[in-house]
C-alpha positions, 0 to 999 in steps of 0.5 A: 266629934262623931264619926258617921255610921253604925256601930257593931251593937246597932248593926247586931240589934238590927240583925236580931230584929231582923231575924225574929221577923223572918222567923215569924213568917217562916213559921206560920207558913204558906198563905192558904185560899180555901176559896181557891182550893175549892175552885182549883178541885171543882176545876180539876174534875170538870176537865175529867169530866169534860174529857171523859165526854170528848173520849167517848165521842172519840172512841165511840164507847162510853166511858165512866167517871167514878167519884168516890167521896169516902176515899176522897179521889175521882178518875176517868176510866184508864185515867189517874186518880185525882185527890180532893183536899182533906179539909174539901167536903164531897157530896155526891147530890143527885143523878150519878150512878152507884158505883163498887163501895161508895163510888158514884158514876157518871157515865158518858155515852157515844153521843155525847150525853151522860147519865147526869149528876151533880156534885158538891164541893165546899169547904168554908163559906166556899161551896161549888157545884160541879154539873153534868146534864143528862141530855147534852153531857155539858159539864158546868162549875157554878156557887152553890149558893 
C-alpha cells in the first residue's frame, strides 16, 4: 500500500533544480535594450534641448547647450550634466558651434531660433538623430536610416 506524497529526497531533488534555475537567471542579469537605450538618451537631450529653447524665450537671453562627445555628457546653461550610455556612440554632424575642448553648441536665441545641428546617436543596428533647425528652433528625434 503507497501512502500519497512526496518523499524528502523528491522534495530536495525539486529544490536543487530549482535553485540552479534561479541562479542562472540571477547571474546573467538584467535583460538590456540598446534600442531603448538609444531611444531613452536621444529622448532625454531633445527635452534639454526643447527646454533650452523655452528658457530663452522665457528669460528673453539666449542660452546654450553644450555637447560634448569625448566626455560623453551634455547640458543646458545652469543645468545638470547629462551621461550618454558607455557603449552609446556620439557624433556631433553638422551646424552646432565649437565649444571649450571638444564641446559642440547649440545655442537658442530670444526669438525662438537657434544656431542649428544635429546630433548622432547610435549603438548597434540602433542609430537616431537628434535635430535642431535653425530657423524655428524645433527639435526632432528621427532613425537615422
Amino acid at each position: 500500500m503507497r501512502d500519497e506524497g512526496f518523499t524528502l529526497l523528491e522534495l530536495v531533488i525539486v529544490l536543487a533544480i530549482m535553485g540552479l534555475l534561479i541562479g542562472i537567471v540571477v547571474s546573467r542579469g538584467p535583460q538590456r535594450s540598446q534600442g531603448l537605450e538609444t531611444r531613452a538618451a536621444a529622448g532625454q537631450l531633445a527635452q534639454t534641448l526643447r527646454s533650452a529653447r523655452a528658457l530663452a524665450i522665457e528669460r528673453s537671453t539666449s542660452v546654450n547647450v553644450a555637447i560634448d562627445p569625448s566626455r560623453r555628457e551634455f547640458a543646458a546653461d545652469g543645468g545638470p550634466a547629462h551621461h550618454f550610455a558607455a557603449d552609446l556612440d556620439v557624433t556631433v554632424l553638422a551646424g552646432a558651434l565649437k565649444g571649450p575642448g571638444a564641446a559642440r553648441i547649440i545655442r537658442f536665441a530670444s526669438d525662438g531660433s537657434s544656431s542649428g545641428g544635429t546630433v548622432l546617436l547610435g549603438a548597434g543596428k540602433r542609430q537616431l538623430r537628434v535635430t535642431t533647425e535653425w530657423l524655428t528652433g524645433r527639435v526632432q528625434v528621427q532613425d537615422a536610416d
